[in-house]
N, C-alpha and C positions, 0 to 999 in steps of 0.2 A: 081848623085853627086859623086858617087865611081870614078866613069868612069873619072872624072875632076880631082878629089885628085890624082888618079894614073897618069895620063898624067902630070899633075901637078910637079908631083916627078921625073918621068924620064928625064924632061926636065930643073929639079934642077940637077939632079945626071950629066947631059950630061955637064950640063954650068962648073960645080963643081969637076967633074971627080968621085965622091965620093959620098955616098947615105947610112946610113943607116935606115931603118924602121922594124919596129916593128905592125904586123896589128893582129888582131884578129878578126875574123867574126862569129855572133851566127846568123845559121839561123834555129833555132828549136830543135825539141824535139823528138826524135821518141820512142812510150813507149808502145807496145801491152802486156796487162797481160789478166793473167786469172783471172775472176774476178767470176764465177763463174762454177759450176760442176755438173753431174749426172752419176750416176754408172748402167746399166742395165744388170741382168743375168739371165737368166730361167735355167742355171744345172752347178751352181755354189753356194758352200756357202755363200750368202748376209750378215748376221752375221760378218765374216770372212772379207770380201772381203771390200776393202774402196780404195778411191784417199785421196791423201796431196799433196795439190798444193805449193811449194815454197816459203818464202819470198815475194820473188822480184818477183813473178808472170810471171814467166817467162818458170818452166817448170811443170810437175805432175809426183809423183811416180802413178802407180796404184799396188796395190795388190791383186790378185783373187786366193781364195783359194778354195781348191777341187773339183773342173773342171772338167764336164764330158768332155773326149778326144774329140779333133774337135768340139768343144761348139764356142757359138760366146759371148762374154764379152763384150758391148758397153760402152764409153767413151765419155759424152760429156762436150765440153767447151765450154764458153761463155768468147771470145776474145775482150776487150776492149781496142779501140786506143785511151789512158790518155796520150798522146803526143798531139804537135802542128803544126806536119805534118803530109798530108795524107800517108798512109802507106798500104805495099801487101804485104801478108803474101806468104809466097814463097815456104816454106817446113814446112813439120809435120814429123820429126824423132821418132819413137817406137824404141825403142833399144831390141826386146822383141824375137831377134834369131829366130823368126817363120815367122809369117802372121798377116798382120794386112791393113783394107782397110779405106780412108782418105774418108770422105765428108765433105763439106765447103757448108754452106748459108748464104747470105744476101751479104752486109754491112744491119743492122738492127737499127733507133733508140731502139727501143724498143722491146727483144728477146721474153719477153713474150709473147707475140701478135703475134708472128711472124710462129705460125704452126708449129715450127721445134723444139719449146723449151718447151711451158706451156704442162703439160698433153700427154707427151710423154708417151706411151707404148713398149715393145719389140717389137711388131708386127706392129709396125708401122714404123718401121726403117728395109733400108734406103728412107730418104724421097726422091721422084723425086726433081729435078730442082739443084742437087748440080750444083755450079761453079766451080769447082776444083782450082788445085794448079797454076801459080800463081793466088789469088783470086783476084776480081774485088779492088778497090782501097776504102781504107776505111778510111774515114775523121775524122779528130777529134772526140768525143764524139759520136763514130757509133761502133756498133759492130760486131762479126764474130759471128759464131758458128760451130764450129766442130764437129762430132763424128767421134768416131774412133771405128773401127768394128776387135776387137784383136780375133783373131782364137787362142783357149787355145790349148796347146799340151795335152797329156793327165798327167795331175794332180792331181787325185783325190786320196786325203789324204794330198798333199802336197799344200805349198804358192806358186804362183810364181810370181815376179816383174817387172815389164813394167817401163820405164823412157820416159815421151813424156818429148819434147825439140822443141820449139819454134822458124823461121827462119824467119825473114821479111825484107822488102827493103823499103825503102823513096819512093814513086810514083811521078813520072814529069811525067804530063799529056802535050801532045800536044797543 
């Protein structure tokens, strides 16, 4: 029908010499938040140490305080596409001047169920089968899961502050 209205019009504008239009086109929604979090540290302050994930669900502070040097601080998030397009998540930015290593699972309805989320332990991360970056394409009401494996400098006495930031693209599948 698009395809008629535009042919439609050029060949008003050609007869007429003259055309103005005015089109607007909605084709969705693209909306991955974080909807939910887990903090994991074996020689770090727990007390001390927390995420605050944003608003708009879009990015997390994390804070880990007193950090044995070379310690490893896990991060994880539960990425939900509350948009109406399939969407891939493309990049996991830490702004954190050090080290820090990405894994991605699923697309998942359901995270809990899903071995990488419920009854997680330190020692059990990282799980096999990550998909990395860009991640497999994840549909409406599906979710992601990330952990993020931040290598602390050494800290211990001091806070220090991590900013994860969120990167995704609309998916057209073949």
């Amino acid at each position: 029908m698009l395809l008629v209205v535009v042919l439609y019009s050029v060949a008003y504008a050609m007869w007429f010499e003259e055309l103005d239009a005015n089109v607007g086109i909605y084709v969705g929604a693209m909306d991955f938040k974080i909807t939910s979090h887990k903090f994991l540290c074996g020689e770090c302050d727990r007390d001390e140490s927390y995420i605050e994930v944003s608003d708009d669900g879009k990015n997390a502070q994390v804070v880990i305080a007193d950090a044995a040097p070379n310690s490893s601080a896990w991060v994880g998030l539960v990425l939900s596409n509350e948009g109406t397009l399939p969407i891939k998540l493309t990049h996991v930015h830490v702004d954190d001047g050090g080290s820090s290593n990405i894994y991605v699972y699923g697309p998942f309805q359901a995270p809990g169920t899903s071995g990488v989320w419920g009854g997680v332990k330190l020692g059990d991360l990282p799980f096999p089968d990550d998909v990395g970056l860009p991640s497999p394409t994840c549909d409406p009401s599906k979710k992601l899961i990330v952990w993020i494996e931040i290598i602390c400098p050494d800290s211990e006495g001091v806070e220090t502050s991590y900013t994860i930031t969120l990167s995704s693209v609309i998916s057209i599948e073949d």
